[in-house]
Structures are given as structure tokens and as C-alpha cells.
NUMI-704939 format. One record per residue (C-alpha): x, y, z; residue in one letter. Coordinates in steps of 0.2 Angstrom, whole numbers, plus 5000, padded with zeros to 4 digits. Example, Ala and Ser with C-alpha at 12.3 -4.5 7.8 and 13.67 -1.06 7.14 Angstrom:
2
506249785039A506849955036S
***
This chain:
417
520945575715X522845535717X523545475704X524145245704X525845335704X525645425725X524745265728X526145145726X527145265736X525945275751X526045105752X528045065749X528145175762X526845085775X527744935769X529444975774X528845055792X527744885795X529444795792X530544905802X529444895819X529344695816X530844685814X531544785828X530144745840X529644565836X531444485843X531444565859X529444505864X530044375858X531744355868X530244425884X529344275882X530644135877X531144195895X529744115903X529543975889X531243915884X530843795872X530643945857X532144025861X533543985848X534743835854X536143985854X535644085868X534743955881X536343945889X536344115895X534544105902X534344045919X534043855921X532243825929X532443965941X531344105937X531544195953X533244275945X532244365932X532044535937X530844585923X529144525925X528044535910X526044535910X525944345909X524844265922X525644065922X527344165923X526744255937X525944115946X527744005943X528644185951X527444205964X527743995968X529644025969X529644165979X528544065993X529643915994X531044045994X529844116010X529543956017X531343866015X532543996023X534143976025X533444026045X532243906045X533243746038X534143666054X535443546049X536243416059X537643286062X537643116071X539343096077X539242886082X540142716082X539642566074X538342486082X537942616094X536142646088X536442746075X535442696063X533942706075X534342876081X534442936062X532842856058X532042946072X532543106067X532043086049X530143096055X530143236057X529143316043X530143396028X531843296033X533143236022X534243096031X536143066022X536642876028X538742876031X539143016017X541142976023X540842806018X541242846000X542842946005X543642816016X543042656003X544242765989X545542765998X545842586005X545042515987X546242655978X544642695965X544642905963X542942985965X542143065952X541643225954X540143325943X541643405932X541843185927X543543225934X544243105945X544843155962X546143045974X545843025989X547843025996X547242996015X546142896026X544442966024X545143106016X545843276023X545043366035X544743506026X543943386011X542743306026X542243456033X541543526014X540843366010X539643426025X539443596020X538843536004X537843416007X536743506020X536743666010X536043545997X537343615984X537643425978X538643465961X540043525972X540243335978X540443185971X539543065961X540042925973X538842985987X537442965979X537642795972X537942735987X536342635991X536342666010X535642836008X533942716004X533442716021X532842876018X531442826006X531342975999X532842935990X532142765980X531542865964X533342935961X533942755965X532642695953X533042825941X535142795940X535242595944X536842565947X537442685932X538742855938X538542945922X536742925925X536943035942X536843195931X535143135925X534443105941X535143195953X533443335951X532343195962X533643215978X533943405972X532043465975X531943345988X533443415999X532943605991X531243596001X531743516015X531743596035X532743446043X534443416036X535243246045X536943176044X537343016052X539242956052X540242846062X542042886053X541843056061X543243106075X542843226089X544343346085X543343356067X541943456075X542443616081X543043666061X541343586056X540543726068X541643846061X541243836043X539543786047X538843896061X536843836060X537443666062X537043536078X538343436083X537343276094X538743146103X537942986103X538742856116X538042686121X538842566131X540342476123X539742286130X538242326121X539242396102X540142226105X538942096109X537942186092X539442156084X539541976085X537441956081X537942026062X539541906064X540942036066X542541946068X543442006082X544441996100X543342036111X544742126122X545742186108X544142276100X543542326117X545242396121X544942486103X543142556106X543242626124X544942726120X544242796105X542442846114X543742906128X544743036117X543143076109X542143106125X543543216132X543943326114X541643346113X541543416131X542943546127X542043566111X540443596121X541343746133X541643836115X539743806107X538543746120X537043786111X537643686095X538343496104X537543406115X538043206122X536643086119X536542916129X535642776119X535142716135X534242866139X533342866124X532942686125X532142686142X531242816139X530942866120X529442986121X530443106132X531943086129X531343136110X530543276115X532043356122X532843306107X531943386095X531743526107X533743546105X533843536087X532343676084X531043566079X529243486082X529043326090X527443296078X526243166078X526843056065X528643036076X527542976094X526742846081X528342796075X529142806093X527442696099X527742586084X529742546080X530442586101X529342526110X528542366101X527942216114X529242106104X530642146096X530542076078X531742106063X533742056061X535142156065X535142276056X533342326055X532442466067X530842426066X529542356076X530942336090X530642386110X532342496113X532642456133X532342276127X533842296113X535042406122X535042256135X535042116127X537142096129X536442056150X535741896141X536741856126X539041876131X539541746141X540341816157X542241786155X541841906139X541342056150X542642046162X543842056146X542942216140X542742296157X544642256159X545042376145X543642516149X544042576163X544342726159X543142736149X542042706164X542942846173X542143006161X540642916157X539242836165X539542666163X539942536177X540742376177X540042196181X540442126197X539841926194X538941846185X537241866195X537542036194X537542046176X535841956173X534942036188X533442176177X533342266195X535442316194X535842466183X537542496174X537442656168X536942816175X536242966164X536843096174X538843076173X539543216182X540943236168X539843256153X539343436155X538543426137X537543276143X535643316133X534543246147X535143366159X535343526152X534043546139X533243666153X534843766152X535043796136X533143836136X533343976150X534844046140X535944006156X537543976143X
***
């Protein structure tokens, strides 16, 4: 029988290898499964793991929720590619049916719709308030809008969904609500900016799972697009034009205070420049611009739509024919201004025929002329002319506009640029 003496040294020495494997082995299963769990991983070190994105961690222990959340991951990683993502710009004028156009495009299933992201840009520098950014430094902005180069990342961003690389002003501006998938973050933040930080992961998951990427701008120049195309190559580019009586008579139903002839002189010289600037645009990247007419949506939404999402790479689903049937092409046009619903679009985009007074026509087609000349509007020879349904003044098939959607979608289809 050993003696109480060997006993006691047995056991020191079981003692002393017990504690030496816990205390080598026990931090590292630990540090393996504060991996997957961070809330038991000392306050120290949690800055070095990976914030919620589990798809970095290249070690993968036998953990069946932690596998399921990996697998999850990788899926949406699968599903969301950066290939399968199509992002797009509305490059518009106010009052040019925009907003409608923008709306259109966000029913497309798995869409994310940015209301005037320059807006932000161009309010700092006439109201001289800096922009914050996600550093809470403030930023100048020094020119109209901002730079180019500042305009065209504010794109990038945005439609890569890399938001913290922006500002905080874009997302409070409230106009990004007509997207409603933006009213939880709107909810969440009120009208707070340090608040943004705290938020900002409703818009984040929304804009990381998202298939359809839209932009809609009116402060956006023609000459801006080809370095837009060049920094962002999987990007669309659509031109929409509508005709400059109707942005001016729309203009005075929200009570616009303007010359008629000054603004119109204004309007048609800038959609001039920009017409001329998209179609050489268009020679160097046919596939990614393309000129859209709101009169040809407007008489004829359901096809027009079609080739519209046909362009852009994506399905004309269900739910977008029953918002088409619904909001464009309504037995009565309800709502103010500034709403696009429940309207009948040929109704709308004609509604200048009814409502400018003649002598206000003849003033706009004075200084559109040329305008007329590379587009396919017409000017008004009387006053019976103007009312009469059964005469047209605008013709879908301008011979100038090359880029023109309605009539080369087939092209672009049969690889023919």
C-alpha cells in the first residue's frame, strides 16, 4: 500500500497538469467561441473581431447555429452579387416626370430608390452649412453642387451601398421617404444627425440586399456622365426629356414664380446642351444610356416599361403592371402636384394643351427653337391647334436622338452596337 506521503505527490502532480491544460486550452475555446458569440469575449479585444460579418472567419468550428449564420451569409453573398446588382441614374429636370419615372422603377422587386442625393450638396453650398461626414468632420462644400469628382463618388457610394463613406446629410433628407422602405430609419433618427450612426443598419441591410439600385437627380449635367461611366462601369445612364411647355405649365400648378419666356429660354438651352453632350456620350457606351421620352411612356406605359426594364436588365413583374394599371393609367387623375398616384399619364403630360393661355406658348416656342430642332418637339401654330387631341406635337422617333429607348431597345437586344 503506498505510503500518505506518494499519494500526496500523485495528486500535486494531477493537480499541476489539470491546471496547466486549463490554463493553456480553456482561453483559446474560449477566444473560438467568443468568435461566434461576441458578447463573452473581454471588452479588450472585440474591436479586432469582425463586426456582424461572420463570412470573414476562416475557421469554422463544430457549432451548428454558427454554421447555419455562415451558410446564411454566404447565400446572400450568392444571391446579391456584385453581377447581379444593376444600378441606375435618372438623369432629369424638374418637373419632367421624374418622380413618376423613379417610382416606377422602384417596383421592381428588391429595389432601393435615392430621391435627389445632390440635393444635400448643392443646399450646403448656397446656405454655407458644411456636411458632415461619418468621421463627424465637417466638409465645405467650396462650389455649386460640389466638384465633380465629389459628385461622381457620392454616386459610387451610394449604389455600392458603402454609405459611411458619405455624408450624414443624405440621409436626413426626408425626400429619400418616397421609397417607403426608408420610413423605419426616418422613424428611428427623427430629425437628429448624431443619431444617423444608430440608424443608419435599417437603410444598410436594406440597400445590402437589394438587386435594383436607382438614383433620381435633376442637378446632374450631361458632361457629368461619361466620368460617372467611367468610375462606375455596371451603371445605366437613362436621359429623361419631356416637353418644355409641359415642365412650365407644372411649374406654375406648384406656384413656381417665373417668366415664362425667361425660364423657357433657361429650360430648352440647358435640355439642348444636354441632349447634344448624351448622344456623343451614347456613341462611346450605347449599351449603358439610353434617351427616355415621358411622352412615350405616358401613352403607352405597359410597353414602354417593358422595354425599360428590358434595358436596365430586369423583370417587368407583376406587381409593376398593377402599379402601371393603378397610378398611369387611372380613369381620373386624382392627387396634387406633387403626387404620382392614381394619375392617368397621357392625361397629365397634356394637360399644358388645356391649362397656358396661348400668348404663353408662343413666348416658350420663341425660345425653343432649337430645342425643337434635335428633339422631337413641335411648335404651336394657333390657338385651335393647341387644343385640337387629334394634333400631335412631339414625335418619338427624332431622327437626332440615336440613344432614343423606343427605337433601339431591339438593337441593343441583337448586339448590333
Amino acid at each position: 500500500m503506498p505510503s500518505p506521503r506518494k499519494i500526496s505527490r500523485r495528486f500535486a502532480c494531477v493537480l499541476a497538469m489539470s491546471l496547466t491544460v486549463i490554463i493553456l486550452i480553456l482561453p483559446a475555446q474560449l477566444f473560438e467561441y467568443s468568435t461566434y458569440f461576441p458578447n463573452i469575449t473581454p471588452k479588450a479585444s472585440q474591436s479586432s473581431l469582425p463586426e456582424n460579418n461572420l463570412s470573414q472567419i476562416k475557421y469554422v468550428p463544430k457549432l451548428t447555429n454558427a454554421q447555419k449564420i455562415i451558410d446564411k451569409e454566404k447565400e446572400m453573398e450568392e444571391t446579391v452579387s456584385s453581377n447581379s446588382v444593376k444600378k441606375v441614374i435618372i438623369l432629369a429636370y424638374m418637373r419632367s416626370g421624374s418622380s413618376m419615372t423613379g417610382k416606377l422603377l422602384e417596383q421592381s422587386d428588391n429595389s432601393i430608390y435615392f430621391f435627389e442625393p445632390l440635393r444635400p450638396l448643392q443646399w450646403s453650398y448656397s446656405r454655407k452649412i458644411p456636411l458632415i461626414d461619418f468621421n463627424n468632420k465637417t466638409r465645405k462644400i467650396v462650389s455649386k453642387g460640389g466638384n465633380g469628382e465629389r459628385r461622381t463618388k457620392l454616386f459610387e457610394d451610394l449604389l455600392s451601398c458603402k454609405f459611411r463613406s458619405t455624408y450624414k446629410d443624405i440621409f436626413l433628407d426626408r425626400g429619400h421617404a418616397s421609397d417607403h422602405r426608408f420610413l423605419p430609419f426616418y422613424k428611428c433618427v427623427g430629425k437628429k444627425i448624431h443619431k444617423v450612426d444608430e440608424c443608419l443598419h435599417i437603410i444598410q441591410n436594406v440597400c445590402d440586399t437589394s438587386r435594383l439600385r436607382i438614383a433620381k437627380v435633376i442637378r446632374l449635367r450631361a458632361f457629368e456622365v461619361v466620368n460617372i461611366l467611367k468610375k462606375i462601369p455596371d451603371i445605366k445612364v437613362i436621359h429623361l426629356l419631356r416637353d418644355p411647355r409641359a415642365i412650365i405649365n407644372s411649374l406654375k400648378q406648384i406656384r413656381f414664380r417665373f417668366d415664362a419666356k425667361e425660364r423657357a429660354n433657361f429650360v430648352c438651352n440647358l435640355m439642348r446642351r444636354n441632349i447634344i453632350t448624351f448622344e456623343k456620350t451614347f456613341e462611346l457606351y450605347p449599351k449603358q444610356t439610353a434617351t427616355l421620352f415621358f411622352e412615350s411612356l405616358a401613352k403607352n406605359p405597359m410597353g414602354v416599361t417593358k422595354k425599360l426594364f428590358d434595358f436596365i436588365g430586369v423583370p417587368r413583374t407583376d406587381t409593376v403592371m398593377k402599379w402601371i394599371t393603378k397610378n398611369m393609367l387611372a380613369n381620373i387623375s386624382s392627387g396634387g402636384p406633387f403626387s404620382v398616384y392614381n394619375r392617368n399619364s397621357l392625361v397629365v403630360s397634356n394637360k399644358w394643351r388645356q391649362q397656358l393661355k396661348f400668348k404663353d406658348v408662343e413666348s416658350i416656342d420663341s425660345q425653343c427653337y432649337d430645342l425643337y430642332n434635335v428633339s422631337g418637339y413641335f411648335d404651336v401654330m394657333n390657338p385651335e391647334n393647341m387644343k385640337d387631341p387629334n394634333i400631335v406635337h412631339f414625335r418619338d422617333d427624332a431622327p437626332f436622338i440615336k440613344s432614343n429607348l423606343v427605337d433601339r431597345i431591339e438593337e441593343i437586344e441583337n448586339g448590333e452596337h
